[in-house]
C-alpha positions in Angstrom: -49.6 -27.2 -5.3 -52.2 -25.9 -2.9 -53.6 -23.0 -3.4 -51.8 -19.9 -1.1 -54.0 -17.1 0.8 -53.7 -14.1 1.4 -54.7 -12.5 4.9 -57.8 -11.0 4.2 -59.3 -14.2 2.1 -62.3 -14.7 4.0 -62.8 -10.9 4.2 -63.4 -11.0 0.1 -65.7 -14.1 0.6 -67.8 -12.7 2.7 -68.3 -9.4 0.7 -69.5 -11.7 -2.4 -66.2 -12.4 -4.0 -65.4 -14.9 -7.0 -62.4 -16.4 -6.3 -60.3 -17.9 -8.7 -56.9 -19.7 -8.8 -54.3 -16.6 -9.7 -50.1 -16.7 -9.5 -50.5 -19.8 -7.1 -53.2 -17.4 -4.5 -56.8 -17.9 -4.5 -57.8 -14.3 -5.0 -61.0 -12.1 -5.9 -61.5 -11.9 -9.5 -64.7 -9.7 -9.0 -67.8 -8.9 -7.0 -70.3 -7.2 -9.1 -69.2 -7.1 -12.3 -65.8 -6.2 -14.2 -67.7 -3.3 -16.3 -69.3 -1.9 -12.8 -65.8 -2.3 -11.0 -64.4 -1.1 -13.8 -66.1 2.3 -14.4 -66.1 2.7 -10.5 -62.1 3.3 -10.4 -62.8 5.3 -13.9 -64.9 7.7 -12.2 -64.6 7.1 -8.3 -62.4 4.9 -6.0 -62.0 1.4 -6.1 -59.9 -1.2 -3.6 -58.2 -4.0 -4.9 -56.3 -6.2 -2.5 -53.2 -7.2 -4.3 -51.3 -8.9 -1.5 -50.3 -11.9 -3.7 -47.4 -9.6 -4.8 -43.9 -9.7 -4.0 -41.5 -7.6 -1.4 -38.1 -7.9 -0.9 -35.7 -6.0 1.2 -32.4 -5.1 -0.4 -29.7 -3.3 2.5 -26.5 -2.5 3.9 -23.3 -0.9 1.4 -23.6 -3.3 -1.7 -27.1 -3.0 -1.9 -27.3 -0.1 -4.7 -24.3 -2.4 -6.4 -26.6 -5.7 -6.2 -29.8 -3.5 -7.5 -27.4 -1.7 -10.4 -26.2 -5.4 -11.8 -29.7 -6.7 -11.8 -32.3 -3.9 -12.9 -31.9 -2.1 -16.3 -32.9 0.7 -14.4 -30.4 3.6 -13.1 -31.4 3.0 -9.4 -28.3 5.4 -8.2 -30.7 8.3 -9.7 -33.3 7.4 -6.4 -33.4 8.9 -3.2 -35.4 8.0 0.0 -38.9 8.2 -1.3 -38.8 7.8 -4.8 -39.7 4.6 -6.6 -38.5 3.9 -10.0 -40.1 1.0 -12.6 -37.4 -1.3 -13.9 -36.8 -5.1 -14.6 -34.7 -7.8 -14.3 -33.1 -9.1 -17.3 -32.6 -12.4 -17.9 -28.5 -13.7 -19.4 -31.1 -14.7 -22.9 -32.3 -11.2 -23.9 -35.5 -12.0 -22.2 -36.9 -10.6 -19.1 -36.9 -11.9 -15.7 -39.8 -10.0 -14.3 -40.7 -6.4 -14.3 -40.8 -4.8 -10.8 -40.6 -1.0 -8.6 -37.8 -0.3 -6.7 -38.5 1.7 -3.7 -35.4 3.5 -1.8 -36.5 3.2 1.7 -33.4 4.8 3.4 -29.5 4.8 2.3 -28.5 1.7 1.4 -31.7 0.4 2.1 -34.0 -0.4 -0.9 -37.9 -2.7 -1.6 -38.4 -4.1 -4.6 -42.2 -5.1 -5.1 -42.7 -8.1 -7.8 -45.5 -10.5 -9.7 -46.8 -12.8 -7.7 -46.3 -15.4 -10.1 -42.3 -14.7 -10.2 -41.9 -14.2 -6.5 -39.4 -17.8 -6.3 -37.9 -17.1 -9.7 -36.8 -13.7 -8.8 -35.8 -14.3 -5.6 -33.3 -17.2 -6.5 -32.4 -14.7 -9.4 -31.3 -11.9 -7.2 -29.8 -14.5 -4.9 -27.2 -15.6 -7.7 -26.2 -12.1 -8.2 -25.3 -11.5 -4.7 -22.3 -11.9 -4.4 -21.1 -9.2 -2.5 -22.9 -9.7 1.1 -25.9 -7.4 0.0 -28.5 -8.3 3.0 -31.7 -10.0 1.8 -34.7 -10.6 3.3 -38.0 -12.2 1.5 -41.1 -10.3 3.5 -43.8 -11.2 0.4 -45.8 -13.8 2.8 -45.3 -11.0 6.3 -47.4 -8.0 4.0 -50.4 -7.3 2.8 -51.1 -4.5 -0.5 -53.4 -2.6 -1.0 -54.3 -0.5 -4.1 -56.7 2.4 -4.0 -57.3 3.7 -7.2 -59.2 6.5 -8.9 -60.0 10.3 -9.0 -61.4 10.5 -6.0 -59.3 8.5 -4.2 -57.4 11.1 -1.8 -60.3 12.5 -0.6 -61.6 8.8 0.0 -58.2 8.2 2.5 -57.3 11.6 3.8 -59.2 11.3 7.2 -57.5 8.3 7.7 -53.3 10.5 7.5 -51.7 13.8 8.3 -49.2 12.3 5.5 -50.7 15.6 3.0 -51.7 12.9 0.2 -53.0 15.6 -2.2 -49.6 16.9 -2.5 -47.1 13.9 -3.5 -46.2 13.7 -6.5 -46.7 10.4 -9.4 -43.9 7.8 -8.1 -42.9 8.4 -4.5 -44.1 7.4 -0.9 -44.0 8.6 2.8 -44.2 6.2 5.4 -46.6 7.4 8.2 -49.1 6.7 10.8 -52.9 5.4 8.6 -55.6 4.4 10.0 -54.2 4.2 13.5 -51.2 1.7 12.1 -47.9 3.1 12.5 -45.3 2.9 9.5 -47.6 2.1 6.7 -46.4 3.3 3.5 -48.3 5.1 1.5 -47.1 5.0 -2.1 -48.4 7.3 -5.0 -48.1 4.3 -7.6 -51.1 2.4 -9.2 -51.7 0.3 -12.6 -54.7 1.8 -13.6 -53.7 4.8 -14.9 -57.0 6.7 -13.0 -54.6 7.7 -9.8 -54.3 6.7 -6.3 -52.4 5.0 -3.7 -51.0 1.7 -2.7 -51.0 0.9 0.5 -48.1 -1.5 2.0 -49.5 -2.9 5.7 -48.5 -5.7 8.1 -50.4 -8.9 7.5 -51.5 -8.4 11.2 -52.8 -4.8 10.7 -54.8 -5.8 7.3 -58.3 -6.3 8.1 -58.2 -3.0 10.4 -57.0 -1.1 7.1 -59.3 -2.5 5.4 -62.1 -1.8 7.0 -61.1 1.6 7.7 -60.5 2.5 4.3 -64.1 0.9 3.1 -65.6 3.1 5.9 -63.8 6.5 5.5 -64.7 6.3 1.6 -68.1 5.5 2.2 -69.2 8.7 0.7 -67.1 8.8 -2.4 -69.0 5.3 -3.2 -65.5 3.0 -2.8 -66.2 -0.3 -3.8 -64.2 -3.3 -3.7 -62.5 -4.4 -7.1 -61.1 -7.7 -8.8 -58.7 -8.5 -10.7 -61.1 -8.6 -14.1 -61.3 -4.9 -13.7 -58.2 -4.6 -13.2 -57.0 -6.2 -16.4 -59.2 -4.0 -18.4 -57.9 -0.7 -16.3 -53.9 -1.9 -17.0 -54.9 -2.4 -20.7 -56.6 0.9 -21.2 -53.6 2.2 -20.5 -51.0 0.5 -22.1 -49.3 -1.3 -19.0 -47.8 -4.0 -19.6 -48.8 -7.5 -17.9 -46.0 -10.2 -17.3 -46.6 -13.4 -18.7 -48.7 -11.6 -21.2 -46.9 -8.9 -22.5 -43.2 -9.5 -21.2 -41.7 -12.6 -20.6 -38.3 -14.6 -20.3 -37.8 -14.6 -24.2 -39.2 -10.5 -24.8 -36.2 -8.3 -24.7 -37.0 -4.8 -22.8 -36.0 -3.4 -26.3 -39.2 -4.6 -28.1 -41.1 -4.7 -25.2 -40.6 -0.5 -25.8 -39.0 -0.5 -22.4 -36.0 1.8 -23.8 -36.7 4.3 -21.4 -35.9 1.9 -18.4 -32.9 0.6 -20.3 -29.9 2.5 -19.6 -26.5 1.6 -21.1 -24.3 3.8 -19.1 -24.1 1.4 -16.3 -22.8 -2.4 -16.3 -26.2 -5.1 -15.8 -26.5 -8.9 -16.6 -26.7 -8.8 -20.1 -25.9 -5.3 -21.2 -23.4 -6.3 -24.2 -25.9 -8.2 -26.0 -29.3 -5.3 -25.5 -26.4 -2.5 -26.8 -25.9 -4.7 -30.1 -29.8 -5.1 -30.6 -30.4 -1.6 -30.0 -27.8 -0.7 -32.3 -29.0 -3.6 -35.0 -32.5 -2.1 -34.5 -35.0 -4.8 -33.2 -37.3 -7.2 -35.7 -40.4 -6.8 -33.7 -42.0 -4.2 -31.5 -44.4 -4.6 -28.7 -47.5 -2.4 -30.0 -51.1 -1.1 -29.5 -53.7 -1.5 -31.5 -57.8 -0.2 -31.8 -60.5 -2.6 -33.8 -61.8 -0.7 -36.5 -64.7 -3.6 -36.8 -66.5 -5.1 -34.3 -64.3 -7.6 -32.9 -62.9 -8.7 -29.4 -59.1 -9.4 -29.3 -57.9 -12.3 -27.6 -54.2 -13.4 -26.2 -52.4 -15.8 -28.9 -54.7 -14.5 -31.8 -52.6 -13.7 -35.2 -52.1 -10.7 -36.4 -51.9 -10.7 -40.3 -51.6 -8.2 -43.2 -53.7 -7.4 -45.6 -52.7 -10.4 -47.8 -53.2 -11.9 -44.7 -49.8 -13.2 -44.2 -49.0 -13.3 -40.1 -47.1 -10.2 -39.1 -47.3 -11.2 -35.3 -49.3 -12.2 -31.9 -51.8 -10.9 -29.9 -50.2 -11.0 -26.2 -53.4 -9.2 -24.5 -56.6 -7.7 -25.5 -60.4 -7.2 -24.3 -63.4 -5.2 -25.2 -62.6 -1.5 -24.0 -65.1 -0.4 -21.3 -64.4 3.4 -21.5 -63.9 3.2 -25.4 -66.6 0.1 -26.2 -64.5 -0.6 -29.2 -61.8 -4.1 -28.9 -58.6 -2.9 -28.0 -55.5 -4.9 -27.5 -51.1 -5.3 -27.7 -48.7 -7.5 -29.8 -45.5 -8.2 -31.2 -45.6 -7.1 -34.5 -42.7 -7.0 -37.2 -40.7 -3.4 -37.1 -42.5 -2.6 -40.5 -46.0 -2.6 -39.0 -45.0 -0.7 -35.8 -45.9 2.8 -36.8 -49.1 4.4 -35.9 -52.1 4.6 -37.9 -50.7 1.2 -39.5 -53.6 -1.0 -40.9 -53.4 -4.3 -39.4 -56.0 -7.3 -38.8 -56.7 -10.1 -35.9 -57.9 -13.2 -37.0 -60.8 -14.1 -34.9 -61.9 -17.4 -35.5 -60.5 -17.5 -39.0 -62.1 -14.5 -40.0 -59.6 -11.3 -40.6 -60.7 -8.3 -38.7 -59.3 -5.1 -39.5 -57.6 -2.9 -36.6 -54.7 -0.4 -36.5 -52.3 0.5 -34.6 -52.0 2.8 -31.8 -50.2 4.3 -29.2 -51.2 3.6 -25.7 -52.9 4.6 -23.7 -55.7 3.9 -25.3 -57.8 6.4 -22.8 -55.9 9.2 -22.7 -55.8 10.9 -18.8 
């Protein structure tokens, strides 16, 4: 498979990038380094170009149906504007991806994906259709990207008369930016630190771009990778598909309940009811290092007799906290907070417990 890229690849070369093979793109990973990048969107404004994810148009009358039968979600609850986080479940238990679903207009909806699901979901929601919903797959046409951090609308709003400072967490506007007509502008991140995301034309990319690098000059943005932004997610909890979710994680111990509503018909609704009546064996959980230890993806999680008790599914050294942090399945019985638990690092059992995210709290 050759390596896809996205519009502004050379753009990222020539500012210093390290690429690195990501979801079948060649994307930045970093400039600097993760920790400076890192602590930049903390305290400042960071840009990450993120253009390797997914769009899809959903429109006409059955597209609400088509969107109800395939999202746990209740997208009947949006209006134009709002965005909602939901996922696809899968006819296992699993999930299919997780993914935002925008309403553009009535009857007219975006759903934004993972990169590395873009084909899966698409011939997903392409089974379901079986009502004449119209489909269109625009992930290769647009470019994304993410603006993040506390300073980040005073770092963009030279660039819009769209009143930034005002919107609130989870909707968008779709305006004139940087000169480009209909942009959208979306109050939506997955770094927990605030910000935008910033849906443009491949073709109007590199102007955005630049213009956004030049009109946040003085709040010191910087251009970010996706190391930082791994660290950023994690801090707060977010969960990363592939990682943290997957096609055999049900949205029930993936602690998803809040996106999983029962009082609608969706692809495998019978079976989630009876697991969140049975109660579910393992939850998806947080936990701190109480010694000095880095947690790593696939590392055991063990008792104090150290009998295994679950997986690691993501973890890294904590920038803001400079303690390991990290999330796992672990069995129901270890779920609570404040539960002593311990990662075995290279056959050595560390001790941890569990928390709830996020692990930097806002």
């Amino acid at each position: 498979m050759e390596l896809k890229k996205i519009a502004l690849n050379d753009v990222h070369e020539s500012l210093g990038a390290k690429m690195v093979p990501f979801a079948g793109y060649n994307m930045p990973v970093r400039y600097s380094s993760d920790l400076e990048e890192h602590n930049t969107v903390r305290n400042a404004v960071g840009i990450f170009d993120v253009s390797h994810m997914g769009e899809f148009l959903v429109k006409g009358p059955e597209a609400l149906d088509l969107i109800q039968r395939v999202t746990t979600n209740d997208a009947s609850k949006l209006t134009p504007g709002k965005i909602q986080y939901s996922c696809f479940p899968n006819e296992e238990g699993g999930i299919v991806d997780d993914l935002l679903v925008y309403c553009m207009a009535e009857n007219e909806y975006m759903l934004v994906v993972n990169a590395s699901n873009i084909e899966k979901d698409w011939a997903w929601v392409s089974k379901y259709n079986t009502k004449g919903a119209e489909l269109q797959n625009i992930s290769d046409e647009m470019s994304l990207f993410a603006v993040q951090g506390p300073k980040t609308v005073e770092a963009l709003q030279s660039l819009t008369s769209v009143d930034l400072g005002s919107m609130a967490y989870y909707t968008f506007e779709k305006g004139e930016f940087a000169g480009v007509p209909d942009v959208i502008l979306s109050a939506t991140g997955y770094t927990g630190s605030g910000g935008f995301e910033i849906y443009v034309k491949n073709e109007d990319a590199e102007k955005v771009f630049h213009a956004i690098m030049e009109a946040g000059k003085e709040q010191g943005i910087k251009p970010i990778g996706l190391g930082a932004r791994d660290t950023l997610r994690l801090e707060m909890g977010f969960c990363l598909y592939g990682n943290d979710i997957n096609d055999s994680t049900s949205p029930l111990e993936a602690g998803l309940g809040w996106i999983t509503k029962f009082d609608k018909e969706f692809v495998n609704a019978e079976n989630l009811k009876e697991q969140k009546a049975a109660g579910v064996q393992r939850k998806l959980v947080g936990f701190e290092m109480l010694e000095k230890a880095i947690p790593r993806a696939h590392y055991e999680i063990v008792n104090a007799d150290g009998e295994k008790i679950g997986e690691v599914t993501s973890g890294t050294m904590s920038p803001s906290l400079g303690k390991g942090i990290g999330m796992g399945y672990v069995q129901t019985e270890y779920s609570k907070p404040g539960t002593e638990v311990f990662v075995r690092v290279r056959n050595k059992d560390m001790k941890g417990q569990i928390v709830k995210p996020p692990f930097v709290k806002k």
